[in-house]
C-alpha positions in Angstrom: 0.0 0.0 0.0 1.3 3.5 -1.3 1.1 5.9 1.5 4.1 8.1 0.8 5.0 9.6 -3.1 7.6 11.9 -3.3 8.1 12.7 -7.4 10.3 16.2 -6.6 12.9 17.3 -8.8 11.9 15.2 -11.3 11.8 17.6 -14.5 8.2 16.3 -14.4 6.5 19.0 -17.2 3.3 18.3 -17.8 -0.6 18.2 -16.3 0.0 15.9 -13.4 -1.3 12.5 -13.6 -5.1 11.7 -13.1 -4.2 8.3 -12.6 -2.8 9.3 -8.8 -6.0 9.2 -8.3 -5.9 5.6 -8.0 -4.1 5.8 -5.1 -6.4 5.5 -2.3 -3.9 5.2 0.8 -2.1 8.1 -0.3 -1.1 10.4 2.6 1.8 12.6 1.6 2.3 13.7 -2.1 5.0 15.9 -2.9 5.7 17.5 -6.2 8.1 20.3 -5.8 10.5 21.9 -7.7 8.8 20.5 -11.3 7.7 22.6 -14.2 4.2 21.1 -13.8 0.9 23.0 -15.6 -2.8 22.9 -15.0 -4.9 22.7 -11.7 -4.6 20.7 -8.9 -7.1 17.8 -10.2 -10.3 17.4 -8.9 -9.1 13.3 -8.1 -7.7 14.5 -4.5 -10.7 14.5 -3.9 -10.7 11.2 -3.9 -8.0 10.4 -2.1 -9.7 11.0 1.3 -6.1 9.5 3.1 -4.1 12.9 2.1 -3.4 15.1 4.5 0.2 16.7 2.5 0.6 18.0 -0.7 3.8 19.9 -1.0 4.6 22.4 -4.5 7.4 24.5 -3.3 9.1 25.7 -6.3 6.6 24.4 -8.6 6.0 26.9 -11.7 2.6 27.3 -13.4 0.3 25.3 -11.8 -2.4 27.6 -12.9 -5.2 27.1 -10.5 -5.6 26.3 -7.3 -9.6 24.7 -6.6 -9.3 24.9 -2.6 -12.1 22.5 -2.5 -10.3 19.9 -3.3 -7.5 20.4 -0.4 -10.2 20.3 2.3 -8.0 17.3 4.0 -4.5 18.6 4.2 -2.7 20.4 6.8 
């Protein structure tokens, strides 16, 4: 069981993944320093485990739908 995905500094560059979603345990999620681009997806959500999702030095994530961070802290 994934609880813990750290994919920073990964040169990651595109929308990211709606397949996290997937990913029901998932706790912590970190996706700093990446050149990622689009909205956080509406799949975390889903993922009613998270409670982290770290984007320090992330660059154009466009929006940011606070409804779906209603679990982190």
């Amino acid at each position: 069981m994934l609880t813990y995905l750290d994919l920073s500094k990964n040169n990651l560059n595109e929308q990211i993944m709606d397949s996290l979603g997937n990913i029901s345990q998932l706790a912590f999620l970190t996706l700093s320093e990446n050149q990622l681009t689009g909205p956080i997806p509406s799949y975390a959500v889903g993922i009613s485990k998270l409670t982290y999702i770290g984007l320090q030095k992330t660059h154009s994530m466009g929006q940011y739908h606070l409804g779906c961070l209603l679990n982190l802290h």
